[in-house]
C-alpha positions in Angstrom: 0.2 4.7 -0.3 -3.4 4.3 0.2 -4.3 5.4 3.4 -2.4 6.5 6.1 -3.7 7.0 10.1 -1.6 8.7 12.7 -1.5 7.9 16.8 -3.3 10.7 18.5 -0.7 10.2 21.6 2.2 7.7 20.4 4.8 8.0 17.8 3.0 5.5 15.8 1.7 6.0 12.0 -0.7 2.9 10.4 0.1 3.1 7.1 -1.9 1.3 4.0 0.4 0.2 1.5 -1.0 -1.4 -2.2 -0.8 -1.6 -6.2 -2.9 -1.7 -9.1 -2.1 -4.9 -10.3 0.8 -7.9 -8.9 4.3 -6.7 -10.1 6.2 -9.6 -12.2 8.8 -11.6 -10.5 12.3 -10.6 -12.2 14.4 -13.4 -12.4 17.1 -13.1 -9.9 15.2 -10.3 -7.8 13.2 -11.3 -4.4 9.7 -11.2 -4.8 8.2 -7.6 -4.2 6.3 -7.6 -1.2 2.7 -7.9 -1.0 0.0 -4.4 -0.3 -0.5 -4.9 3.2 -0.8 -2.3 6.4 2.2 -1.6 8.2 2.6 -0.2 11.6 5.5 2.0 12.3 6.6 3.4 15.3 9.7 5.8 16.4 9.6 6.2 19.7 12.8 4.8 19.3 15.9 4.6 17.2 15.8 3.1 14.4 11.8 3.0 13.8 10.3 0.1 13.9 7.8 -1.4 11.1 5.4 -4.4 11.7 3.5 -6.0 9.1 -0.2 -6.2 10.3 -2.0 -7.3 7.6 -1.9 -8.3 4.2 -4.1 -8.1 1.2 -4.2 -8.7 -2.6 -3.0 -6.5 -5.3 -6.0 -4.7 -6.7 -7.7 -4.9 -3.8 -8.0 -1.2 -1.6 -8.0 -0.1 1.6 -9.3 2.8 3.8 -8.0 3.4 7.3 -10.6 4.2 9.5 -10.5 5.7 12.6 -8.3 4.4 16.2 -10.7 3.4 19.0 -10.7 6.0 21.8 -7.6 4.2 23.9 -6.4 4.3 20.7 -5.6 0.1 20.6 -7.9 -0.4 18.1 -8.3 0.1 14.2 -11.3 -0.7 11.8 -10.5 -0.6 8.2 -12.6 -1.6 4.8 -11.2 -3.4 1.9 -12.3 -2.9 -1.3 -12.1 -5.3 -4.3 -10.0 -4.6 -7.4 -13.2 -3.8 -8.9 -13.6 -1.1 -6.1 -16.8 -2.7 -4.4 -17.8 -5.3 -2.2 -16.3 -3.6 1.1 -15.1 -6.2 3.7 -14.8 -4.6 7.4 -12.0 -5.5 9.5 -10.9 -4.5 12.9 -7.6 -5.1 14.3 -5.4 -4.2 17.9 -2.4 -2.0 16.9 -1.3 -1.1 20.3 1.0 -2.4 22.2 0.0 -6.2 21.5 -0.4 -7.2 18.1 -3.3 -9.6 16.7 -4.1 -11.2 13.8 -7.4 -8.6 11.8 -10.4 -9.8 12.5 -13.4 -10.0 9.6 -16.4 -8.6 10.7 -17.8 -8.9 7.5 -19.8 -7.1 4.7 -20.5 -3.3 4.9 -22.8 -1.5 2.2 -20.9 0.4 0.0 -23.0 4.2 1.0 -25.1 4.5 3.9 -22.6 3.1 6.4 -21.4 5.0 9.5 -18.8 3.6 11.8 -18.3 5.0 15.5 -16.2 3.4 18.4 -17.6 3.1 22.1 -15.8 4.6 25.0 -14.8 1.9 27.5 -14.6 -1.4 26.8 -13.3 -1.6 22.8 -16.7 -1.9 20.8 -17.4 -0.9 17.4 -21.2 0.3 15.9 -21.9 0.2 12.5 -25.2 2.5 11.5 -26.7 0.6 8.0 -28.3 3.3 6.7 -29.7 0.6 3.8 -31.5 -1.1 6.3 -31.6 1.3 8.7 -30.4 -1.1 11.4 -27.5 -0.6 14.1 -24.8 -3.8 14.3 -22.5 -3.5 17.7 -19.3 -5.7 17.8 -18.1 -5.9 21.3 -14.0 -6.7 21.3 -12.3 -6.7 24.6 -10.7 -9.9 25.3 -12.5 -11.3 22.0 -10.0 -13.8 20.4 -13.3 -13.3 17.7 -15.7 -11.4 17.0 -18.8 -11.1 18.7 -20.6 -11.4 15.2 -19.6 -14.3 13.2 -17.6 -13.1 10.1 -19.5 -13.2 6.8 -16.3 -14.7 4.7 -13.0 -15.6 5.9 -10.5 -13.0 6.7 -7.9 -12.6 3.4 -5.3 -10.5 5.4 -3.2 -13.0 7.4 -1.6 -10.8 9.5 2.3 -12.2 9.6 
């Protein structure tokens, strides 16, 4: 487990799953699954687990923290070399979307924070010293064009 993010109100846990490096296919065996970000919930019997995102083996990821209605996640995905953090934000409440790449972070010098009311992330670069606001409710996109295409696919 990489990372791992708990519902402040639901019985929900976000849960980063990855490897080190891609397992080899066994002959005979099903393919292992890929790292991705899994959301579980057991508010009823049996739990449920949905697949949210997916991203390469090597690569890393960080949960950050649920947006104040607690729909919302950010998280930062980190090469196999362990730089070049990607941001992504993604709606784990009841409805489920496909992440969204917001782009490029600095590595140090970056603090997130959510917005109360309408779902909106800031993003302190402390590199540039410059503030970047995303605003999300009903985006289908992000306000901000992404920087690079989003690797997790979200199925």
């Amino acid at each position: 487990m990489q990372s791992l993010r708990l519902h402040p109100s639901l019985p929900v846990a976000l849960v980063a799953l990855g490897r080190d490096v891609a397992p080899k296919r066994e002959e005979g065996k099903e393919k292992p699954e890929d790292p991705g970000i899994w959301r579980v919930s057991w508010e009823g019997a049996p739990a449920v687990t949905v697949r949210l995102a997916r991203y390469a083996s090597g690569e890393s990821v960080t949960l950050g923290s649920l947006s104040p209605e607690g729909d919302w996640l950010f998280y930062r995905v980190l090469n196999s070399a362990g730089r070049n953090p990607q941001l992504y934000v993604q709606q784990v409440g009841a409805a489920f979307k496909p992440p969204l790449s917001l782009g490029a972070v600095p590595e140090k010098g970056a603090a997130l924070l959510w917005t109360g009311g309408a779902p909106s992330l800031v993003v302190y670069d402390g590199t540039k010293d410059a503030l970047v606001h995303w605003k999300l409710a009903g985006a289908a996109a992000p306000a901000k064009p992404p920087a690079s295409p989003p690797k997790p696919d979200g199925k």
